[in-house]
SETI-486153 format. One record per residue: x negated, y, z of N, C-alpha, C in turn; residue in one letter. Coordinates in steps of 0.2 Angstrom, whole numbers, plus 5000, padded with zeros to 4 digits. Layout:
N
XYZXYZXYZA;...
***
This chain:
427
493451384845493551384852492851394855X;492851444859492051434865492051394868X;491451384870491451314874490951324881X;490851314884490351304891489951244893X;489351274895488851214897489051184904X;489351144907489151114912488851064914X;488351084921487951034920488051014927X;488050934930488350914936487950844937X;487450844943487050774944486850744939X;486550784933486350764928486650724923X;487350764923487850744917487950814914X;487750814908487950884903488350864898X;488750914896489350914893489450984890X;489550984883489951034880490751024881X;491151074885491751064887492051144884X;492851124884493251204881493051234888X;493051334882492951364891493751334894X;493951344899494551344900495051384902X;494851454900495251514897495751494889X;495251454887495651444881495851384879X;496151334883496651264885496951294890X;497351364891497751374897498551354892X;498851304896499551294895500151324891X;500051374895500451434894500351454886X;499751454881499651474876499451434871X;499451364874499351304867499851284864X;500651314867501051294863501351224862X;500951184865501151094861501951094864X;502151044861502651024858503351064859X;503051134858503751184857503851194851X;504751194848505051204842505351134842X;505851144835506151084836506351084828X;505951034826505350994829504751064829X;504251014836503651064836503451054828X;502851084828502351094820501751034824X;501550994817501250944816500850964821X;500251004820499950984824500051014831X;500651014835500851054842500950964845X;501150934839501650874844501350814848X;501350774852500950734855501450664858X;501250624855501550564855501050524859X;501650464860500950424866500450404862X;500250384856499650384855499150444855X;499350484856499050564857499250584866X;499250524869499450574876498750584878X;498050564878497250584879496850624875X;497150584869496750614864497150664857X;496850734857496350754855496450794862X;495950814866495850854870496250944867X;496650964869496950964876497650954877X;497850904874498450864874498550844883X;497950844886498250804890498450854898X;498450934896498850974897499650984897X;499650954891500450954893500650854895X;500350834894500450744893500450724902X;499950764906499750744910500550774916X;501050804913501650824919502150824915X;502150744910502750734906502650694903X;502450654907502250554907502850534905X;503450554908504050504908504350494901X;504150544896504550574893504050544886X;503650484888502950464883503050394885X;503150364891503150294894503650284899X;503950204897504450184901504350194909X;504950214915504750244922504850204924X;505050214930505550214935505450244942X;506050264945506150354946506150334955X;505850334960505450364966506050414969X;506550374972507150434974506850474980X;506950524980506750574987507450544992X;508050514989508750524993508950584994X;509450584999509650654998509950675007X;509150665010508850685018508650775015X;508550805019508550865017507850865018X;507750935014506750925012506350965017X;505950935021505650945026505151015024X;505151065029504651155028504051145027X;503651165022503051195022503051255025X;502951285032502751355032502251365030X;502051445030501651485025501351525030X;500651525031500151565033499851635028X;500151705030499951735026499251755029X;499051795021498251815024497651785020X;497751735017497151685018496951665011X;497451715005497551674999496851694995X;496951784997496251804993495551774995X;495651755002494851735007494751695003X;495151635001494851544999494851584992X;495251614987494851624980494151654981X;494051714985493351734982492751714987X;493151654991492451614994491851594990X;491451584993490751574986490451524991X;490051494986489751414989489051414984X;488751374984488051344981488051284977X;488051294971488351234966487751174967X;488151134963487351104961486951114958X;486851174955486251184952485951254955X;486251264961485951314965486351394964X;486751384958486951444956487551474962X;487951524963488451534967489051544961X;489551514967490251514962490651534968X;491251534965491751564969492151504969X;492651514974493151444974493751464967X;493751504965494251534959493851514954X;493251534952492751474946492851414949X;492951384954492951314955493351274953X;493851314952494751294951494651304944X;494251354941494551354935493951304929X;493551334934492851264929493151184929X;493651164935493851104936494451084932X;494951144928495551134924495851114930X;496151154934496351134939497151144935X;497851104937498251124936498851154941X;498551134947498951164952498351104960X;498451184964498151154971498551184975X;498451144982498851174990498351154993X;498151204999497851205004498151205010X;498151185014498651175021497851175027X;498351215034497851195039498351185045X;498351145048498751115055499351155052X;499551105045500251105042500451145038X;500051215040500551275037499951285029X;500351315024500151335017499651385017X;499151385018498651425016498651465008X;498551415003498351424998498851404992X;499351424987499451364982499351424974X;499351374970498951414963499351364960X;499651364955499751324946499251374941X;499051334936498951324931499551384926X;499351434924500051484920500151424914X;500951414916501151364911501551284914X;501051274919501451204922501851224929X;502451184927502951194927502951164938X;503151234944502751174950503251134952X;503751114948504351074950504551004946X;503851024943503750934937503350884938X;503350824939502950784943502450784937X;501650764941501250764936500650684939X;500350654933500350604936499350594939X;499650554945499050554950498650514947X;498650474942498050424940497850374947X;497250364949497050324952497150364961X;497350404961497750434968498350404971X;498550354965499050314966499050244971X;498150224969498050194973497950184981X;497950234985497550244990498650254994X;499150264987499650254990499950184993X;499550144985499450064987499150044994X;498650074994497950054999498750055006X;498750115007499250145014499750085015X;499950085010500650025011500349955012X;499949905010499749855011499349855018X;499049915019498949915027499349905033X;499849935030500549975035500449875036X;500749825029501049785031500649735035X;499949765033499549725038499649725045X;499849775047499849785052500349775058X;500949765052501749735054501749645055X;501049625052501149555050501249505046X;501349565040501849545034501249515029X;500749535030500049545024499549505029X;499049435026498549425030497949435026X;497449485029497049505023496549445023X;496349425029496049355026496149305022X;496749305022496949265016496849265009X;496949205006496549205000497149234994X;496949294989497149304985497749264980X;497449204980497749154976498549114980X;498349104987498949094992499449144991X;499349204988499949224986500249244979X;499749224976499849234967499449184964X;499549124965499249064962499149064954X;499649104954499249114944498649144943X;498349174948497749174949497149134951X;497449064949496749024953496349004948X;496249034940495749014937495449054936X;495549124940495349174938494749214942X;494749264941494049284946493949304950X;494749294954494949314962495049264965X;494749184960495049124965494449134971X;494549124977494049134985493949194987X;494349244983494349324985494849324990X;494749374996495149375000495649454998X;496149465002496449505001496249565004X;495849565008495449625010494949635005X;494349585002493949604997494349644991X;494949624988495349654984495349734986X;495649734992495649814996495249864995X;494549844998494049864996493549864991X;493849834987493449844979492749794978X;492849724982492249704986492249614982X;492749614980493049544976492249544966X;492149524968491749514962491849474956X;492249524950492449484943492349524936X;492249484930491849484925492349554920X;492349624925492649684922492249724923X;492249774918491949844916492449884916X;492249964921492750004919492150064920X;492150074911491750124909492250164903X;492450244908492950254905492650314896X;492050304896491750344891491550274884X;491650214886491550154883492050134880X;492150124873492650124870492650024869X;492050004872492049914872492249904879X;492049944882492449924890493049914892X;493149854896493649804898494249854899X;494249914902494749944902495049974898X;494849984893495249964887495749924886X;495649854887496249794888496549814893X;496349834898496849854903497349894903X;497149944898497550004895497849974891X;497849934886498349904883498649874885X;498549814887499049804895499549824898X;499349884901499749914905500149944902X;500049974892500350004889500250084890X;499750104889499550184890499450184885X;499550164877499750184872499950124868X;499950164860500450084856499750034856X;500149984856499749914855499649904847X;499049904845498949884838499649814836X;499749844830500149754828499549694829X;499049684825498649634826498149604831X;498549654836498049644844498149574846X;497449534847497749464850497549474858X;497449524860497449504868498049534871X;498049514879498849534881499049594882X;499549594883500149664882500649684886X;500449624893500749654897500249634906X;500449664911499649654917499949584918X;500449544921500549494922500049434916X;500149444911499749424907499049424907X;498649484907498349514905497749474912X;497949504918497649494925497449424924X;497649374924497549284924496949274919X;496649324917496349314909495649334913X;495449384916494849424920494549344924X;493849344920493449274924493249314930X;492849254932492449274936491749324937X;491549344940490649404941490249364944X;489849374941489049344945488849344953X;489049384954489049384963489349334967X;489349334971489849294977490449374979X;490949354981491349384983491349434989X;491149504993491049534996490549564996X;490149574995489349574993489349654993X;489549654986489449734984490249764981X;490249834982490649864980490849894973X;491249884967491349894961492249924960X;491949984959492550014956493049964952X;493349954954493849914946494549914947X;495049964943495749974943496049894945X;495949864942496149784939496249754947X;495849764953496149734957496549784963X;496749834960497449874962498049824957X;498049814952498549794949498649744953X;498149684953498349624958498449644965X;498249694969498649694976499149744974X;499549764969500149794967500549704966X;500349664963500649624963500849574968X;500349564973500349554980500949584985X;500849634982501349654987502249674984X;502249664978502849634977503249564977X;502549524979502849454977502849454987X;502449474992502649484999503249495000X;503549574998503949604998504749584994X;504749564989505249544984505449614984X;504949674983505149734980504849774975X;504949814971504649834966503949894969X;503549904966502949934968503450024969X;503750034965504150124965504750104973X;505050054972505450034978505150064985X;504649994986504050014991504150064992X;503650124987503450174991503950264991X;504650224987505250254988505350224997X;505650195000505950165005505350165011X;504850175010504150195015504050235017X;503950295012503850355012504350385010X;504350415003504750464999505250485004X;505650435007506350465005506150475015X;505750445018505550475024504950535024X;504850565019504550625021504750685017X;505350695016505850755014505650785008X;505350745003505150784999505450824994X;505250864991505950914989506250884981X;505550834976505750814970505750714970X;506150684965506050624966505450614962X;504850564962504550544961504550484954X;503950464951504150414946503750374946X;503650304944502950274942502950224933X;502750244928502350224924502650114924X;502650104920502950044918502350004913X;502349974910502149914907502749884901X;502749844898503249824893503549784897X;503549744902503849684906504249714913X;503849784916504049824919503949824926X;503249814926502749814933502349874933X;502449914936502149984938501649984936X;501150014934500450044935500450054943X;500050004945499950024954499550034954X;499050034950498350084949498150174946X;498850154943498850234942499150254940X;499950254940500450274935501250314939X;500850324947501250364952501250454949X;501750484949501950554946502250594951X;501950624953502550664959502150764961X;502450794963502550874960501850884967X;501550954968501050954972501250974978X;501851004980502151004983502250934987X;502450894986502750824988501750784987X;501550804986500850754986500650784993X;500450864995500350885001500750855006X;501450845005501650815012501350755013X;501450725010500950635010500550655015X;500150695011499150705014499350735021X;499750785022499650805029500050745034X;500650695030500550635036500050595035X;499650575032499050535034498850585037X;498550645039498150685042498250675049X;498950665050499250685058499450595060X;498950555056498950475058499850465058X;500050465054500850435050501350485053X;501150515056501850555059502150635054X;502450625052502950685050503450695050X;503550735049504550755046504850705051X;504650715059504850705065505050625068X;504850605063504650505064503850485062X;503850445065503250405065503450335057X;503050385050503350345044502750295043X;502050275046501750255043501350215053X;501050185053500850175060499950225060X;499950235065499450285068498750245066X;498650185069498250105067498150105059X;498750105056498450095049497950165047X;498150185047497650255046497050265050X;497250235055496450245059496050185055X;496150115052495950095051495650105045X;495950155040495650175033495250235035X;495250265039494750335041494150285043X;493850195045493350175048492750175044X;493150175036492750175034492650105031X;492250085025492050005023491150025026X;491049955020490149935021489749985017X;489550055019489050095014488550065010X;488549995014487849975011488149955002X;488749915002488849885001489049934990X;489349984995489350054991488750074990X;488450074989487850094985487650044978X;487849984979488049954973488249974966X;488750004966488950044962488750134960X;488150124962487950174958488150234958X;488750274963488950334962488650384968X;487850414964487650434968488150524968X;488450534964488750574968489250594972X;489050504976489550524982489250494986X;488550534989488150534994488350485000X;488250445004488550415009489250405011X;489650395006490250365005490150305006X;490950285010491050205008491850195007X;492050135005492750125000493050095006X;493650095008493950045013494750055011X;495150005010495849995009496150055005X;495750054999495750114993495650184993X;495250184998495150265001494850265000X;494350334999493650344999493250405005X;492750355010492850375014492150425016X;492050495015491350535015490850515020X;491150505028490550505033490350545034X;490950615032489950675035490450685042X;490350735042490250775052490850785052X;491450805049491950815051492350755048X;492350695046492650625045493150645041X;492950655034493450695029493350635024X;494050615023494250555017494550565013X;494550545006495050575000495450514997X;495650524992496050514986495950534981X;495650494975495350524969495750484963X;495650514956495950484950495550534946X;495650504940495150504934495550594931X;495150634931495150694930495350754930X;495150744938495150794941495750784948X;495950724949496650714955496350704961X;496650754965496050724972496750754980X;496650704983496850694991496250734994X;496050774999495350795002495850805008X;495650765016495850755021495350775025X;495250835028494650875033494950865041X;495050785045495350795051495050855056X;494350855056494050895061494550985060X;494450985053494451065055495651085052X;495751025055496451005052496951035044X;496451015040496151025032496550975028X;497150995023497250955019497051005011X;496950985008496951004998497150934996X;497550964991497950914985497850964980X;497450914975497350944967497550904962X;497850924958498050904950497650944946X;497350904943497150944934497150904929X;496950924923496850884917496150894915X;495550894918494950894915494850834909X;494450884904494350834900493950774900X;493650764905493050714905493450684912X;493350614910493750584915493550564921X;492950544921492450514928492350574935X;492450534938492550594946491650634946X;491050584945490450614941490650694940X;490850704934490950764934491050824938X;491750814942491850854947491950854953X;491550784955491450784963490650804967X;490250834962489550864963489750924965X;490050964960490651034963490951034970X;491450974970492050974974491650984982X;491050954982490750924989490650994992X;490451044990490251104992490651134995X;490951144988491751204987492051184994X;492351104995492751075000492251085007X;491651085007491251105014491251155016X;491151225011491251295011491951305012X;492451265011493251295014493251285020X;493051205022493051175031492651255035X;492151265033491851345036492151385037X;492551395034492851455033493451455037X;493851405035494251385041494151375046X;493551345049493251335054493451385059X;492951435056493051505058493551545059X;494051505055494751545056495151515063X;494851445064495351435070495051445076X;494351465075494051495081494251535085X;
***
């Protein structure tokens, strides 16, 4: 297999080219039964690279669900701007290493498996990956979060959620743990400090247990740690810091505000965001989310849904909660997560390649001149929200290398060089 050098804010990597992981020709688990080595079980849904081409839009079929009804409202239109399909592929921008690329190398250096570009609503741009399927939910990873983030604001804002409030006041199995004096906004914004590592290249890091936990693969018979999050969350001590200080990435406290907001609610995490959203924004397929052995979502990362139905989302956050001719989310909550969190607070964490970013209510929020916030997950899953120049993109792919590091040194350009262009275009 060839391979290619990528080099990105001084992270190198021998990676497949990715002409030769295209979908369409790897064959995994066709025949019946596939050939040994075509087939991919859950213990093979990441590993051996490029497994996670077909694993990554056919979760359900690998881990226990539960299924995100669209109902049966009629599916609200994408119209279609022609014209603009070629412009955005042979746009060119300045990498980070100076070189030019084209947004068509962009898409494809990143494994993209499918993307949509929308500008004040209408389809500019959409691409699949030859081979995935654009009618099959494929899973958002940690984009699923920022669906949590949305709805624990929404309830903020109805009254139902007090973010000052301490963590423990509503999930007291947590008061030995490292969220005891955490508030519920410090959980929001990543800002609660406790004794986890989420180093996903480290094979001794704590998200490891998480991932067992939550059951993203078999559990060894002779594991003595827990095996399911309920379990698992109560066991995470305390961090050296005081609580709100600094900003640290860590999945682990999305599960506990996924769990918050079903013990608020008396609903399941898929319910929720069935009865909020989904089934109010016409989307054309039903959605899924990722289970545990006990049967509490991955609400850190285990939401599945087609690119189609992920654009719709993006452009009602865009238009501040309005779509599909109701007001599904309030205007306020959205403005609230576009304010942005503590930047200072974000530099803590070390992700210099997200230049003047800050984290607020699970968003990630850029700060540059046109006030452009995303949604991100681990390889390659990305929300990009361009208010100024009324710009949404929703990406799915399955890069090999899991860390946003990788492809948001790329993305930052490529995604400034589209606002240009567009720019231009509504002039």
């Amino acid at each position: 297999m060839t391979t290619v050098l990528l080099s990105t804010s001084g992270i190198a990597a021998e990676l497949p080219d990715p002409a030769s992981v295209r979908t369409d020709q790897l064959q995994l688990m066709q025949g019946f039964p596939p050939p040994a080595d075509k087939q991919i079980t859950q213990a093979g849904f990441m590993r051996p690279y490029p497994n996670p081409r077909w694993s990554f839009h056919h979760a359900r079929e690998l881990f226990p669900s539960r299924r995100v009804a669209r109902g049966h409202e009629a599916v609200s239109v994408l119209p279609h701007a022609e014209g603009m399909e070629q412009k955005i592929a042979d746009l060119t921008f300045t990498g980070p290493d100076g070189e030019q690329v084209s947004f068509e190398q962009y898409l494809d250096s990143t494994y993209v498996d499918g993307v949509l570009i929308m500008q004040h609503g209408k389809v500019l741009f959409e691409r699949y990956q030859a081979g995935v399927p654009e009618d099959e939910p494929h899973i958002l990873w940690s984009v699923t979060k920022s669906f949590v983030g949305l709805l624990a604001t929404q309830l903020i804002e109805e009254g139902e959620l007090d973010p000052a409030a301490l963590v423990t006041s509503y999930l007291p199995e947590l008061e030995n743990s490292g969220w005891r004096g955490a508030t519920v906004q410090q959980v929001l914004d990543m800002t609660a400090d406790i004794d986890y590592s989420e180093v996903y290249a480290d094979r001794n890091s704590d998200v490891v247990k998480y991932s067992l936990a939550a059951g993203m693969g078999p559990v060894p018979h002779d594991y003595p740690g827990a095996r399911d999050l309920y379990s698992y969350l109560p066991t995470i001590g305390a961090g050296v810091d005081e609580h709100g200080q600094s900003f640290r990435y860590r999945t682990t406290h999305t599960e506990v505000l996924g769990w918050v907001l079903r013990r608020v609610t008396g609903m399941s995490t898929a319910a929720l965001v069935e009865q909020r959203l989904w089934r109010k924004l016409g989307t054309e397929e039903d959605a899924y989310m990722l289970l545990d052995s006990k049967g509490a979502e991955w609400a850190g990362a285990g939401l599945n849904v087609t690119l189609r139905d992920l654009a719709r989302f993006a452009e009602m956050v865009r238009l501040e909660g309005r779509f599909n001719g109701q007001q599904i989310v309030s205007a306020e909550a959205v403005r609230q997560i576009r304010e942005g969190g503590d930047r200072e607070a974000f530099k803590a964490a070390g992700r210099d390649f997200q230049p003047g970013y800050s984290y607020r209510n699970q968003w990630w929020i850029s700060h540059n001149d046109d006030g452009a916030f995303e949604a991100l997950g681990v390889h390659g899953q990305m929300i990009h929200i361009n208010p100024a120049v009324g710009m949404v993109m929703v990406r799915l792919s399955s890069h090999p290398i899991a860390s946003s590091a990788q492809t948001m040194p790329l993305s930052i350009p490529a995604l400034a060089a589209l606002a240009d262009l567009l720019r231009e275009r509504a002039e």
